[in-house]
Every structure is written in C-alpha cells, then in structure tokens.
N, C-alpha and C positions, 0 to 999 in steps of 0.2 A: 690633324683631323678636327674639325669643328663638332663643339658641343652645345647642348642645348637642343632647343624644339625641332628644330631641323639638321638636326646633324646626319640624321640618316640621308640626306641627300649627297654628302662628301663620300658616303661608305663604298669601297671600292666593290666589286665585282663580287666576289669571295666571298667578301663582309656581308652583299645583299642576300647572296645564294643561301650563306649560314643563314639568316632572321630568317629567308623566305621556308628554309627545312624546320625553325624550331616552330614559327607560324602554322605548318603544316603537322605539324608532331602534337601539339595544344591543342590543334582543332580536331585531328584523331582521338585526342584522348579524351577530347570532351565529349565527342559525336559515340567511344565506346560507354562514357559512364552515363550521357542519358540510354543507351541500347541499353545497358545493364540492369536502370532502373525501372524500363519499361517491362522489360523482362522481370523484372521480381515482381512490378505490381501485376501483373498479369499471371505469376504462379499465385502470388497470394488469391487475388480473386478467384484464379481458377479451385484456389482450396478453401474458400471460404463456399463455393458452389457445393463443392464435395463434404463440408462440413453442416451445410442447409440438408443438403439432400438425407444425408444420416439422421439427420432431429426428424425430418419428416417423414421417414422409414420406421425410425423408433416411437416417437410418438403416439400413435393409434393403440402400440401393443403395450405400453409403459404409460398410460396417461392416469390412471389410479396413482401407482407408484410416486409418477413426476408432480402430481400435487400434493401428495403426502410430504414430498423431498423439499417441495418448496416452502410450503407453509411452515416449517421447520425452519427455514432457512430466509424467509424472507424480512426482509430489511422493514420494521415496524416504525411507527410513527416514535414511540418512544425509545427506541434506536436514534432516529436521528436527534431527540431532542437530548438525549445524553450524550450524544457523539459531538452536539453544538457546543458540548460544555467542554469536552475533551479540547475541541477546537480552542477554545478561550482559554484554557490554562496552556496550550501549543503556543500559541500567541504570546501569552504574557513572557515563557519559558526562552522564546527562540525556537523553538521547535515545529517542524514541519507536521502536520495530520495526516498526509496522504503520502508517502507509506511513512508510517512512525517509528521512533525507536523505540525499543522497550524501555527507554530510563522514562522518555518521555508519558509513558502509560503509568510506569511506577510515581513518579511526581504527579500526576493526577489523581491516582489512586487511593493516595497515601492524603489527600485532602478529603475523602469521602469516609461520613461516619457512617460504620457499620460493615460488617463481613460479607453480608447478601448484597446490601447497596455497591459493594465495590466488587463484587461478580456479575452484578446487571452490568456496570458502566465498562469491565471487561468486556463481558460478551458482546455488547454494543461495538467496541469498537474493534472486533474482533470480525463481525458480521457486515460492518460498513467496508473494512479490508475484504472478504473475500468477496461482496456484491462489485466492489469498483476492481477486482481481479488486481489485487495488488501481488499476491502471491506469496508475501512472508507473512504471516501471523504476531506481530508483536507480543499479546497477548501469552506465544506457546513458549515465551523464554523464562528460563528458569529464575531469572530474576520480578519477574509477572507471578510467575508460580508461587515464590517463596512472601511474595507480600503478601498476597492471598490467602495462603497456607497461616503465616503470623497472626494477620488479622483474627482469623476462624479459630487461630489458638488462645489470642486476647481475648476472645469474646467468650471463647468456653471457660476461660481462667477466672472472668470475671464474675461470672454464673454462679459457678461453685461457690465464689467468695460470700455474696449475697445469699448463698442458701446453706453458709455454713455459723452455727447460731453465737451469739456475742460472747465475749465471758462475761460473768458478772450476771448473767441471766439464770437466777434460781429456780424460777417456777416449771423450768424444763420447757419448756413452750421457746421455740423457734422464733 
C-alpha cells in the first residue's frame, strides 16, 4: 500500500467504502451539532423574548419600587474609582477582578486604613460583582467577614485606649 499525499489512490475498494462511511458519519455529526446549536440560540432568544416581555408587564406596576431598588444598588462613580484600586492591587497580586477570590479582596483590604474605608472598598467591589452578574459575592466569605469584623475590633480597641487616662496623671483630668 502506498503512503503519503496520495496514498488514498492505492486504497482498495473496502478501504474507500470505509473513509467514504466515516466522511459521511463527520459530516452527520457536524450538520447535528451546528442544528443543536441553532436550536439553543433560538431557545435562548425565544427566552430572552419571554424575559423582555415580563420587565415590560412589571414595570408600569413596580416602577416606584424598581427605582428605589436601583438607586440602592446602582454602580456609583466612587464604586468604580475604588474598584480601579482593587483592580491594581489584582494585578500587582496575580489575581483576576472579574470574578475575584476572596483572598484576593482580603489582600486589598488589609492595605486600607481604617474599618469604614475598608467596608466602602468591600461594598464597592461587591456591587461591581453583582452589576457585571458575576453571581458569587467574594465579599459574603467568611474570610472578607472576619477581616472586617478585626478591623471594627482594632479600631474600637484603640478608642478605648486613647480615652482611657495616663498614669502618672494627678490632677484627675483625662
């Protein structure tokens, strides 16, 4: 049997028959998977139709509500300008922004002074997650929580310390 570019011209009878069934079995299976696919874009659209129509049934009766819900939830200028930051310590880290891990949130975090500054820069990138439908919350893991929680406890520890009075101080005066 000759091999090489032409070899298929030596291939006896059988041999052709077999390439001409698998030629015909590839080209089946490919002619099913674009059908499949046309098929699913076409479910999708037809639910993304059915997904339109419900906003525009709801809407009229819910449009107080849906601006209440959104202004709440809407993605602020000062959102993205902390979310830019988060991004830069992502970068520096190796770490992805879009969806992020929570260690990745904690190593950010853990660079911002103060207990409130590092619940803005949570909520911030907590709020960029669920505008870009990322669907996990980095933010809601217990490890996000507990740096959070330290911090607010650092900061209360150190309150008390500052408003508890020196010794050595006789005049009674704080």
């Amino acid at each position: 049997m000759a091999e090489g570019i032409c070899a298929f011209l030596d291939w006896t009878p059988e041999q052709r028959a077999q390439a001409d069934r698998e030629h015909e079995e590839e080209k089946r299976q490919h002619d099913e998977e674009v059908k499949r696919e046309a098929e699913v874009a076409a479910w999708e659209a037809d639910q993304q139709k059915l997904r339109d129509s419900i906003d525009a049934a709801c809407f009229p009766w819910l449009k107080d509500e849906l601006e209440a819900v959104n202004k709440v939830s809407r993605v602020s200028d000062k959102d993205k300008e902390l979310f830019k930051k988060f991004q830069a310590t992502c970068e520096r880290w190796g770490f992805q922004a879009l969806p992020a891990c929570p260690q990745a949130v904690a190593v950010h975090l853990v660079q911002i002074d103060g207990a409130a500054a590092m619940a803005r820069a949570a909520r911030s990138i907590t709020r960029i997650h669920m505008a870009t439908q990322m669907g996990i919350d980095p933010c809601d893991d217990c490890l996000i929580k507990g740096v959070l929680l330290q911090a607010r406890n650092e900061e209360k520890s150190s309150q008390k310390a500052s408003l508890q009075p020196t010794k050595g101080n006789d005049n009674g005066c704080i």
